[in-house]
C-alpha atoms as one frame of an Amber mdcrd trajectory, in Angstrom:
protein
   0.000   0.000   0.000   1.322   3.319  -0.991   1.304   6.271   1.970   1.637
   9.792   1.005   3.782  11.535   2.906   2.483  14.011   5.871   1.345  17.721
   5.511   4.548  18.327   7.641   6.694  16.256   5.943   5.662  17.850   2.717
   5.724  21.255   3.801   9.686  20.191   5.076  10.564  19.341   1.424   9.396
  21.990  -0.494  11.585  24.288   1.742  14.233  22.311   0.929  13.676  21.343
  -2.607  14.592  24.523  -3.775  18.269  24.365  -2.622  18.645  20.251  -3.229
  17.192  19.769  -6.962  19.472  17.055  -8.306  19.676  15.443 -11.570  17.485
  11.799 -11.131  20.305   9.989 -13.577  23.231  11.454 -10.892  22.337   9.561
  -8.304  20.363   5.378  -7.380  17.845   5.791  -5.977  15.783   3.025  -4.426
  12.247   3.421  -3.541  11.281   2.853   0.423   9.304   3.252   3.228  10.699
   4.825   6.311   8.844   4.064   9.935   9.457   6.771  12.210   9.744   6.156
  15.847   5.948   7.615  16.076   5.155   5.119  13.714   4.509   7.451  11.040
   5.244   6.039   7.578   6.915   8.241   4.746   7.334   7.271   1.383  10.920
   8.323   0.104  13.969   7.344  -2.178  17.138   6.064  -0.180  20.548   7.079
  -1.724  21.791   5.343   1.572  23.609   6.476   4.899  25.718   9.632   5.008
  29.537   9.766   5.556  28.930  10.518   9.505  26.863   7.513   9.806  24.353
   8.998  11.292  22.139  10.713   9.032  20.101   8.851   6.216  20.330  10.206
   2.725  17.166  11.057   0.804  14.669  12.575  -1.315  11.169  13.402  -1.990
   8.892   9.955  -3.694   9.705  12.315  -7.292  13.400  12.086  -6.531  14.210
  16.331  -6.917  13.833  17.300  -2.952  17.205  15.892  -0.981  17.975  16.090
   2.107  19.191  13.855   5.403  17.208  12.581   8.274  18.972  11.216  11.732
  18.887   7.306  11.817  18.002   8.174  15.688  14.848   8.797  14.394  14.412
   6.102  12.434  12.560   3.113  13.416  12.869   1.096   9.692  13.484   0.864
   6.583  11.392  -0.860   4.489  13.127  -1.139   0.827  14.393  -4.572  -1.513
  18.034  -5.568  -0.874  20.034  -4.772  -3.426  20.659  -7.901  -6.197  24.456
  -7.095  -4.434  23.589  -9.367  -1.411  22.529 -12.380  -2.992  25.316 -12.452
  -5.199  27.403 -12.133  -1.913  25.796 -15.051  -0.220  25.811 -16.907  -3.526
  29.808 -16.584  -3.510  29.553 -17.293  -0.053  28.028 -20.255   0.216  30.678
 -21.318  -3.160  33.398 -20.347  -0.863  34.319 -17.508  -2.868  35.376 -15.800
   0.466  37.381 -12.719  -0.948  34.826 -12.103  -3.545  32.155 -11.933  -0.521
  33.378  -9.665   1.833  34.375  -7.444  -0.715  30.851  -7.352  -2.142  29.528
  -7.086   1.539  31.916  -4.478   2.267  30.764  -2.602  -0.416  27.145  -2.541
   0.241  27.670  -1.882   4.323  30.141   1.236   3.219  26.155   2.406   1.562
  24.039   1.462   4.104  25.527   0.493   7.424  23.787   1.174   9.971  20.561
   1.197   8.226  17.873  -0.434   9.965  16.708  -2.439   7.312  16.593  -6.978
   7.679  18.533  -6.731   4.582  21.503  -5.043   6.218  21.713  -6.305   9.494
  22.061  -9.690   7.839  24.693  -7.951   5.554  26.457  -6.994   8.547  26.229
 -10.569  10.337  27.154 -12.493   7.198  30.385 -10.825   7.012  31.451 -12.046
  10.238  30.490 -15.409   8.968  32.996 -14.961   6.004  35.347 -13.622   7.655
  35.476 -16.957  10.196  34.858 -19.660   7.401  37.638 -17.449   5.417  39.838
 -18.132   8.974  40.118 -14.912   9.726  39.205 -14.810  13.350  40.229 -11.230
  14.209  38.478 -10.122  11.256  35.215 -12.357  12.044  35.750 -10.709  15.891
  35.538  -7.333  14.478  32.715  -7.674  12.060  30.517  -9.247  14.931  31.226
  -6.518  17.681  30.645  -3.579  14.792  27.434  -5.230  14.572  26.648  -5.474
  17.858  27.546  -1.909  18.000  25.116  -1.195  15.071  22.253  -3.188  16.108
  22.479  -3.519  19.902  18.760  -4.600  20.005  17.856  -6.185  16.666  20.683
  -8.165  16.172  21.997  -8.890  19.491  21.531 -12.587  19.212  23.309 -13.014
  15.633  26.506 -10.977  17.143  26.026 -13.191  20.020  25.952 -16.539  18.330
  28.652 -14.911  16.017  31.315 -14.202  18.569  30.264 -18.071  19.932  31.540
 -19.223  16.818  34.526 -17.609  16.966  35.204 -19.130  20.279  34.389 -22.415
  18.459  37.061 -21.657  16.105  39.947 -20.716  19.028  38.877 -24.513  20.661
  37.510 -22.425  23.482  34.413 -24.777  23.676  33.876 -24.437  27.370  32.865
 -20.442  26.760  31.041 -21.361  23.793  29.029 -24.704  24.793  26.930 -22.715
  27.596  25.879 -19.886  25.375  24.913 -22.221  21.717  23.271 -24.799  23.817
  20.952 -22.016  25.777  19.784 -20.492  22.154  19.435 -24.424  20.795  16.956
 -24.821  23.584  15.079 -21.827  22.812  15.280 -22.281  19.109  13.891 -26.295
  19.659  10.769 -24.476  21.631   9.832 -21.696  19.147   7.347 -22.239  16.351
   7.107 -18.475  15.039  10.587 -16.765  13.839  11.881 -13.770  12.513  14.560
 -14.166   9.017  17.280 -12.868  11.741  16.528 -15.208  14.470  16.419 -17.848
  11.736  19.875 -17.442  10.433  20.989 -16.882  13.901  19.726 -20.477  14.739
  21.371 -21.903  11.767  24.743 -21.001  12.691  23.919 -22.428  16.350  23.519
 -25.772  15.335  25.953 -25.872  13.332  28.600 -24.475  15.979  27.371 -27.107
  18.233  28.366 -30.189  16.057  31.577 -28.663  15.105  32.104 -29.081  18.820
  30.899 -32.177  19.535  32.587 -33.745  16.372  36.071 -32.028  18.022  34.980
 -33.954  20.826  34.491 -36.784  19.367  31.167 -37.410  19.376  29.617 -37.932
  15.563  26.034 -38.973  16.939  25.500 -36.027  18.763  27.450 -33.684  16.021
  25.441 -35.585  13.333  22.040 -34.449  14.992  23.213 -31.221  15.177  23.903
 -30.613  11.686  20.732 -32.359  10.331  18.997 -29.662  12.606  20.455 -26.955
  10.830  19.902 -28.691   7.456  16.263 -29.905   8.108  15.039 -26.686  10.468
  17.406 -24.056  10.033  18.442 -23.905   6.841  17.655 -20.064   6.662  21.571
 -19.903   6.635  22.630 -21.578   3.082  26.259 -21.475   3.587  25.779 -22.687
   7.385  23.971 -25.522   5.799  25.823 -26.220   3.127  28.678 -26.995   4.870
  26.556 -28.962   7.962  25.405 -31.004   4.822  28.941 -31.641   4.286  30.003
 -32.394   7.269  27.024 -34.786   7.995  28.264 -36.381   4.749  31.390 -36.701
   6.070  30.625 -38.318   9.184  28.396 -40.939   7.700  31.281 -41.733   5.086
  33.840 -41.978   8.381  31.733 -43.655  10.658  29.514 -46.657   8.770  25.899
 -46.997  10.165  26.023 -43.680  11.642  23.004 -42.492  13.337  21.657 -39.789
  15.315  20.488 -40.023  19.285
């Protein structure tokens, strides 16, 4: 459903319009909604986020009137992700690390920040390249820049995220407690969000890379046909559960789960 802007907002623009008429062909614009924190909706183009960070660049639904609104007060941002990210998760998930993060880089220099699904799972998939690429430090620093970004929203991705990383260091006794607390919450909850989803994928996952460490291939098996079969919402996450189930059956004959 389209919204026309309010009287105010409108009134705002064509104050403005006068001293920010741009060429349309100068600049992409992508059509959006914007939820305020009153819950008023506006109808808008995005150019994306401004060099501070903290301001959101945009323009009147004809594309002439620009100006920048503070992310502060800024509830969503309802607008397509760009083709960019699924051809960054497609390279992901082929292991086409490099290519990845600098696609994902590319789109977060844009929008970061932006509180958009879209970008928040931009955000959290580049830690996730970063630590299948082996880059932990890098992984560390993409998950506590999204932490930073979306304290709220995305606290439980950043959390699983910096779970993982412990994974990766063979610090399993800080990141058992924390993957097996959201596996038991994730095994109870029938209704969930695209970022809880991929969230949960990555859990699972994490949790039979540790128990295969440990020796264990039942109970890492399990774990990776849950993120296969349930949480999937991650493809590269369950790609590679996929292949390390695989793996464990062709390892361990008559393999089965709990």
């Amino acid at each position: 459903m389209k919204l026309r802007p309010s009287v105010r907002f409108r009134q705002n623009l064509s104050l403005l319009a006068g001293a920010f008429l741009l060429s349309g062909a100068a600049f992409a614009q992508t059509d959006a909604e914007l939820v305020l924190r009153n819950d008023e909706v506006q109808r808008v183009k995005v150019f994306g986020v401004s060099s501070s960070g903290l301001q959101l660049d945009i323009a009147t639904p004809d594309g002439k009137g620009r100006f920048s609104r503070p992310l502060a007060q800024i509830k969503e941002v309802r607008m397509a992700a760009p083709a960019e990210l699924n051809q960054a998760l497609t390279q992901y998930q082929e292991k086409k690390y490099d290519a990845a993060i600098a696609a994902l880089r590319a789109l977060l220099t844009k929008y970061r920040g932006m509180p958009a699904s879209w970008v928040q799972q931009a955000s959290a998939t580049l830690g996730s390249v970063y630590l299948a690429k082996g880059d932990l430090a890098g992984a560390e620093a993409a998950f506590r820049d999204f932490q930073k970004l979306y304290p709220g929203q995305g606290s439980l991705q950043s959390d699983v995220g910096m779970a993982l990383v412990a994974v990766a260091k063979k610090d399993f006794a800080s990141a058992r407690p924390k993957l097996e607390a959201v596996a038991e919450k994730a095994l109870k909850e029938k209704n969930v969000n695209a970022g809880t989803a991929l969230a949960y994928s990555a859990t699972f996952l994490g949790l039979g890379q540790i128990q295969e460490a440990e020796g264990n291939p039942s109970e890492a098996l399990e774990h990776y046909l849950r993120t296969v079969t349930l949480f999937y919402h991650d493809r590269a996450a369950a790609a590679l559960a996929q292949e390390r189930a695989d793996a464990l059956r062709v390892a361990n004959k008559n393999l089965a789960v709990p």
